[in-house]
C-alpha positions as CSV (number, residue, x, y, z in Angstrom):
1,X,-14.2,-24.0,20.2
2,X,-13.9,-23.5,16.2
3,X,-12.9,-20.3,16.4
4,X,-10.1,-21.0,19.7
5,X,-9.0,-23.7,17.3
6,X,-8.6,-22.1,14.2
7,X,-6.6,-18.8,16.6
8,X,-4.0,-21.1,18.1
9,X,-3.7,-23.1,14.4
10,X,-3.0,-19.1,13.1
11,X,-0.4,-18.5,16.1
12,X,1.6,-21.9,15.6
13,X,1.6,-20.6,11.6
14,X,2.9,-17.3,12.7
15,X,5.2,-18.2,15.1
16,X,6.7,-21.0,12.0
17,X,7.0,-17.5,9.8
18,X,9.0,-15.5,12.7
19,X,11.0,-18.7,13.1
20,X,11.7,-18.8,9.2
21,X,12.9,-14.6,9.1
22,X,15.0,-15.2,12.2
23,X,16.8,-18.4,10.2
24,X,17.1,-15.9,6.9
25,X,18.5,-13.1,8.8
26,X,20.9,-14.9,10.6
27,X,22.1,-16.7,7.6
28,X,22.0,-13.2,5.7
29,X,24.5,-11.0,8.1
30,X,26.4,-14.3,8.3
31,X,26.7,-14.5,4.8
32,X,28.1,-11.0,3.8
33,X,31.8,-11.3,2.8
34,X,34.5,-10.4,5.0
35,X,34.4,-10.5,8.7
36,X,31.1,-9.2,10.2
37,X,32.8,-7.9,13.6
38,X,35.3,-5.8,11.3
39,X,32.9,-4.3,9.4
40,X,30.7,-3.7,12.5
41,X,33.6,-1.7,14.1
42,X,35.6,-0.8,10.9
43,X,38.6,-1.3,9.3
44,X,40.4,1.2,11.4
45,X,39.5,-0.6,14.8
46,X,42.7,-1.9,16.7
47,X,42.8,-6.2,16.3
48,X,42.0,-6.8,20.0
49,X,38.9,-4.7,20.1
50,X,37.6,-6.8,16.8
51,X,38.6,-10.1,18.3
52,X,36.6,-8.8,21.6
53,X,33.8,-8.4,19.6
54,X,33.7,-12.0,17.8
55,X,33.9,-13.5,21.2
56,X,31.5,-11.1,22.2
57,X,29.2,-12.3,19.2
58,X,30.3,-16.3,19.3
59,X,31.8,-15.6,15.7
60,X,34.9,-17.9,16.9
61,X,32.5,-20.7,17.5
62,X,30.6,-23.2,14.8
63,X,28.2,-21.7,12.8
64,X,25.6,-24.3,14.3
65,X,26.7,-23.1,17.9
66,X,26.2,-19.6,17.0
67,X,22.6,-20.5,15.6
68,X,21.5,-22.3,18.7
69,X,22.3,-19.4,20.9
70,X,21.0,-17.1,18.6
71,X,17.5,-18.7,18.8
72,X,17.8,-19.3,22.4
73,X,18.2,-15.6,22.9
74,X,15.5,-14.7,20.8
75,X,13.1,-17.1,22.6
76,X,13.8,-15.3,25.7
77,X,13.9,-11.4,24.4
78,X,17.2,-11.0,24.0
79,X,17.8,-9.5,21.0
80,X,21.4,-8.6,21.9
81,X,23.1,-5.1,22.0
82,X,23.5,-2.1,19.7
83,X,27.2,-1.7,18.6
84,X,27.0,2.0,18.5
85,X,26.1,2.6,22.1
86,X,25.9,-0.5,23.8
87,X,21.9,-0.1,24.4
88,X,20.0,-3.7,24.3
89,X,18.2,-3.5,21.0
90,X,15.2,-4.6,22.2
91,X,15.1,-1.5,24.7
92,X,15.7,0.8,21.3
93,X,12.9,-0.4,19.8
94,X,10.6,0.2,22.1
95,X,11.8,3.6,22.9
96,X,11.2,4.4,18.6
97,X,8.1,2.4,18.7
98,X,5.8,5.3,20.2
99,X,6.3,8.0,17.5
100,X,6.0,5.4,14.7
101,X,3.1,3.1,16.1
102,X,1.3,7.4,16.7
103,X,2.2,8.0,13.1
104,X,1.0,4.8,11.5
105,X,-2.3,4.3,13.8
106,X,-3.2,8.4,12.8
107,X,-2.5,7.9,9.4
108,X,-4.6,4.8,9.1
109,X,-7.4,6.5,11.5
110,X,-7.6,9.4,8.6
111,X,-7.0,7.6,5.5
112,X,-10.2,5.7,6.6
113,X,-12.2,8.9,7.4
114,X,-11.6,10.1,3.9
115,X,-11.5,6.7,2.0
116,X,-14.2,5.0,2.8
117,X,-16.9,8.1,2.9
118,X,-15.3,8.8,-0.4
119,X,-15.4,5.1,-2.1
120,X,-19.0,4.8,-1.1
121,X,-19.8,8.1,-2.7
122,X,-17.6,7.2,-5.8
123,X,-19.3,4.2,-6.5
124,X,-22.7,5.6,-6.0
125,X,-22.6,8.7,-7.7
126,X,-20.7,6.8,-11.0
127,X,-19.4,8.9,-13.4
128,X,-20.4,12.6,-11.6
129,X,-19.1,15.3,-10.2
130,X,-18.4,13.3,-7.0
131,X,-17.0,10.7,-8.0
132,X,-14.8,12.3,-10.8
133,X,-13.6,14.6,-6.9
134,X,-12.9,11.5,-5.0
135,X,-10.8,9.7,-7.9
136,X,-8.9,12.8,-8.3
137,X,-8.1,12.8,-4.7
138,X,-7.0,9.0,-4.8
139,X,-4.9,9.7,-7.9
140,X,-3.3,12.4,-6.3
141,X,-2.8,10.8,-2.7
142,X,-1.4,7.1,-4.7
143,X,0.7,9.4,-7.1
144,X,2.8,12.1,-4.8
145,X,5.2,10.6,-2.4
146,X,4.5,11.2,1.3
147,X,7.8,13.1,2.2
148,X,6.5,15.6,-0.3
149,X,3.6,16.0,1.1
150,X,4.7,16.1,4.4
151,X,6.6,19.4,3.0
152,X,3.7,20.8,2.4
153,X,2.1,20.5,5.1
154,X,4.6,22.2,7.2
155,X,5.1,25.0,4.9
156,X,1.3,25.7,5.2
157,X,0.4,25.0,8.5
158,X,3.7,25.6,10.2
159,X,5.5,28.0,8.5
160,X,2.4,30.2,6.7
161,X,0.1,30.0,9.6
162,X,2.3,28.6,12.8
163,X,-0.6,26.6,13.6
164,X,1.3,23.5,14.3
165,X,4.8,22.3,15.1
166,X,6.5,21.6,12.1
167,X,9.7,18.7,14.4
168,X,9.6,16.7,16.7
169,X,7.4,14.0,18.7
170,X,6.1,14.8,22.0
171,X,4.7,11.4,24.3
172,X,1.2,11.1,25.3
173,X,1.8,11.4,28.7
174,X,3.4,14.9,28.3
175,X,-0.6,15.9,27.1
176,X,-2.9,14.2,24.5
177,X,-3.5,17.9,22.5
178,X,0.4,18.6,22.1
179,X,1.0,15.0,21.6
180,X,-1.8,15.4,18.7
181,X,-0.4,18.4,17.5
182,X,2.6,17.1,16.8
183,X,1.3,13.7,15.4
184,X,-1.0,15.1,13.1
185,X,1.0,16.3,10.3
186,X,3.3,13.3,9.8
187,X,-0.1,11.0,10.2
188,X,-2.0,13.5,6.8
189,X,1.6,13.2,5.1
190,X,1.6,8.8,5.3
191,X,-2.4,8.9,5.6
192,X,-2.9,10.5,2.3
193,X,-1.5,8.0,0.1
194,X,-2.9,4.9,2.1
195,X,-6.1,7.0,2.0
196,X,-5.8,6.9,-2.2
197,X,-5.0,3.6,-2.2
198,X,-8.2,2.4,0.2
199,X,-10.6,4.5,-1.5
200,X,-9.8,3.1,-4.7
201,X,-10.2,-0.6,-3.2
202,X,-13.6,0.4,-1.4
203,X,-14.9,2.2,-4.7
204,X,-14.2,-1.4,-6.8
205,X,-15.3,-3.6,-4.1
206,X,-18.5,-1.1,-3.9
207,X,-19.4,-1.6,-7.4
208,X,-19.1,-5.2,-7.7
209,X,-20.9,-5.5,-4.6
210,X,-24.1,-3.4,-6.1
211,X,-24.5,-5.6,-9.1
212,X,-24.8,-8.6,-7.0
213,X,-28.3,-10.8,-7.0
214,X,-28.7,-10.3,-3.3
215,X,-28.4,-6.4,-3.7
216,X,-31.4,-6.7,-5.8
217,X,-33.2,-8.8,-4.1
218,X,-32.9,-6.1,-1.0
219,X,-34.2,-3.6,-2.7
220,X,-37.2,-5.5,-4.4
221,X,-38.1,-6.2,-0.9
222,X,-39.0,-2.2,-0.1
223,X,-36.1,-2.1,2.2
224,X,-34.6,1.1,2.4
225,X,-31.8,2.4,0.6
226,X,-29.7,3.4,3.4
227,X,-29.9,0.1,4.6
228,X,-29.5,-1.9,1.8
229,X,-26.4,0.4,0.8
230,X,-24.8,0.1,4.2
231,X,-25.8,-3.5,6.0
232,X,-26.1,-5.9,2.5
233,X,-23.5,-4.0,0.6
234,X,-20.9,-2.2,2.9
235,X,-20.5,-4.8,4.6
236,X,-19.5,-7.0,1.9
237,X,-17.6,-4.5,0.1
238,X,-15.2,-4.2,3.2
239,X,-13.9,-7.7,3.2
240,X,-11.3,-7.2,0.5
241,X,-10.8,-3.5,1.9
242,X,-9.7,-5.0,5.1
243,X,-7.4,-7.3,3.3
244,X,-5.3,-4.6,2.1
245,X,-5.8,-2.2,4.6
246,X,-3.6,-4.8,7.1
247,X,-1.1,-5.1,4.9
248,X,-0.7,-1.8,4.3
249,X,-0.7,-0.9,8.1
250,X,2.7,-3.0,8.4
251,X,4.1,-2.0,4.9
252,X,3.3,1.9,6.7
253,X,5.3,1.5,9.7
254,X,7.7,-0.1,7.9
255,X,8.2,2.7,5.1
256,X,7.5,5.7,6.9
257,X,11.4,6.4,7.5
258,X,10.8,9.3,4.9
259,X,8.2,11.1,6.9
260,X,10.3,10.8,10.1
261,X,13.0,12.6,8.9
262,X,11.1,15.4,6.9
263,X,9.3,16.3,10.3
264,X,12.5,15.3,12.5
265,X,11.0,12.4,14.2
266,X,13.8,9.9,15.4
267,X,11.3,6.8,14.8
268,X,11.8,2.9,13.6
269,X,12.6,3.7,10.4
270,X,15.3,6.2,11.0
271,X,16.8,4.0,13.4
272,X,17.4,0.8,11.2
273,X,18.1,3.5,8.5
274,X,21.0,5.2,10.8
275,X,21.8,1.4,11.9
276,X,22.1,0.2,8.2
277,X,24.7,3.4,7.7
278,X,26.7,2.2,11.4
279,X,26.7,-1.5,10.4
280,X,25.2,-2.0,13.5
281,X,23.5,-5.4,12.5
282,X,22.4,-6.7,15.8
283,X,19.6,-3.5,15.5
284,X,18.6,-4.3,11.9
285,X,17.9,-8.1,12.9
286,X,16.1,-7.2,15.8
287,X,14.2,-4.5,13.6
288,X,13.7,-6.8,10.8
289,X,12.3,-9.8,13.3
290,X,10.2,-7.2,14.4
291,X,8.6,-5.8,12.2
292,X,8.0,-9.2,10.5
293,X,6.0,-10.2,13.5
294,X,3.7,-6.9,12.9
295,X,3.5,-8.3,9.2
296,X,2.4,-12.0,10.6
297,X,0.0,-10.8,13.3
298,X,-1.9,-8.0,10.8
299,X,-2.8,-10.9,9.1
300,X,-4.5,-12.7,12.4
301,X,-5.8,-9.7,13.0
302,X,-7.6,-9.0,9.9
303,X,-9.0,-12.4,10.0
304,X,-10.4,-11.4,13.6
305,X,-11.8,-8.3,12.2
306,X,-13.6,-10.4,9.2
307,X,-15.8,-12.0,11.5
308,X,-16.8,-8.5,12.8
309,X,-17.1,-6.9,10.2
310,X,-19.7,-10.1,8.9
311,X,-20.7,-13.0,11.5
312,X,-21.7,-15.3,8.8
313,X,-18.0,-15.6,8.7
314,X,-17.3,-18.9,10.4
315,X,-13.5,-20.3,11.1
316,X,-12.7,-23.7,12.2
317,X,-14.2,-26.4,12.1
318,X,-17.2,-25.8,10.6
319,X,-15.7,-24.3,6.9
């Protein structure tokens, strides 16, 4: 029951967050000067065809109308329609969410196959060859931008070699080897900077975690040293390295706009980007809500995954 408890504690929380964005953003397009239905259509749009569109929007009603059936909406899906081509915006999300939810999960998927293998061996083998390798590595993948390297990779692998497809986004159900093929360079170009970043984490979590008392207690008792290393100390060391890894998973699909357009992905990024550009502001609100309810339920999630990662871990209740 502790744990139910403290889940449903975390959701009314989270839903109080996505409540608190939703007020911000609706105060924020309502707050930039001039009349938002003219700059949604421009200055150049006939007067009847703006006037359409504040009906359209309830921008001739009180503000406090307009607020209440802009939460009502919300509470039942609607996050209204795109300006630009009349779509529902919550129907354009989900049609961008695919190639950017395939980019961020494969790029978090590798960054952790490098990072933590490489953290462990970092903080392990201090000051040798290996570990001098894998913070090289991390200063290069937190140091060069991800666009960048996403250039690189399709110069090499799809221009040098035509190994891979350098554009575009293929769906899973068109076949899981061509959609990997296409997923895989834009998931090394956004994993490979995460990766730097979580191998760094795991390498300082690591070496805390050897000097504690119970690490030498472990080994004092004749255990081995594959299993103190990995069930006393990895499994400490990962707490803080799941911390950051959540946040970085939402900061990922939100920034990855760069990589999308290098490798010609039309993604969740590009979209708000090209929506930003349009004025269309009933897609940024609806990508901003959005993506602010990945940011609030990461952090459940990594909670979650605490209690896997250690089951001493107890919520509720009983803390």
């Amino acid at each position: 029951m502790g744990m139910r408890r403290y889940i449903a504690k975390r959701v009314g929380h989270a839903a109080l967050v996505i409540y608190f964005v939703a007020t911000v953003v609706f105060i924020a397009v309502r707050s930039i000067p001039g009349d938002p239905a003219r700059l949604m259509l421009g200055g150049d749009a006939p007067p009847e065809a703006i006037e359409a569109l504040r009906q359209e929007l309830r921008l001739d009603e009180p503000v406090y109308i307009q607020y209440f059936y802009w939460m009502r909406d919300i509470l039942f899906g609607d996050l209204g329609e795109s300006i630009f081509n009349n779509q529902p915006v919550l129907d354009l999300l989900i049609g961008v969410a695919g190639p950017t939810l395939s980019i961020g999960l494969v790029g978090m998927a590798i960054a952790f196959l490098i990072a933590i293998p490489a953290g462990i061996v970092s903080a392990t083998r201090r000051y040798q060859v290996e570990d001098y390798l894998a913070t090289l590595f991390s200063f290069i993948g937190i140091s060069v931008p991800g666009f960048f390297i996403g250039i690189l990779l399709i110069l090499v692998f799809a221009n040098r070699f035509e190994f891979l497809p350098a554009f575009g986004y293929v769906k899973p159900q068109e076949g899981l080897v061509t959609w990997f093929s296409h997923v895989i360079l834009p998931a090394l170009a956004v994993g490979v900077p995460y990766g730097g970043i979580i191998m760094r984490m795991t390498r300082s979590s690591m070496l805390e975690v050897l000097n504690e008392d119970y690490m030498r207690t472990a080994r004092s008792k004749g255990l081995s040293p594959r299993l103190v290393l990995y069930k006393h100390g990895l499994q400490n060391a990962l707490i803080p390295v799941v911390t950051v890894s959540g946040i970085l998973f939402a900061v990922l699909l939100g920034g990855v706009v760069s990589v999308e357009i290098v490798f010609g992905i039309r993604g969740m990024g590009r979209l708000l980007i090209n929506s930003i550009n349009r004025r269309d502001f009933p897609v940024i609100q609806g990508g901003v809500i959005l993506i602010s309810i990945v940011f609030v339920f990461m952090n459940l999630l990594v909670d979650l995954v605490y209690t896997m990662i250690n089951p001493k871990i107890k919520y509720g209740g009983g803390e």
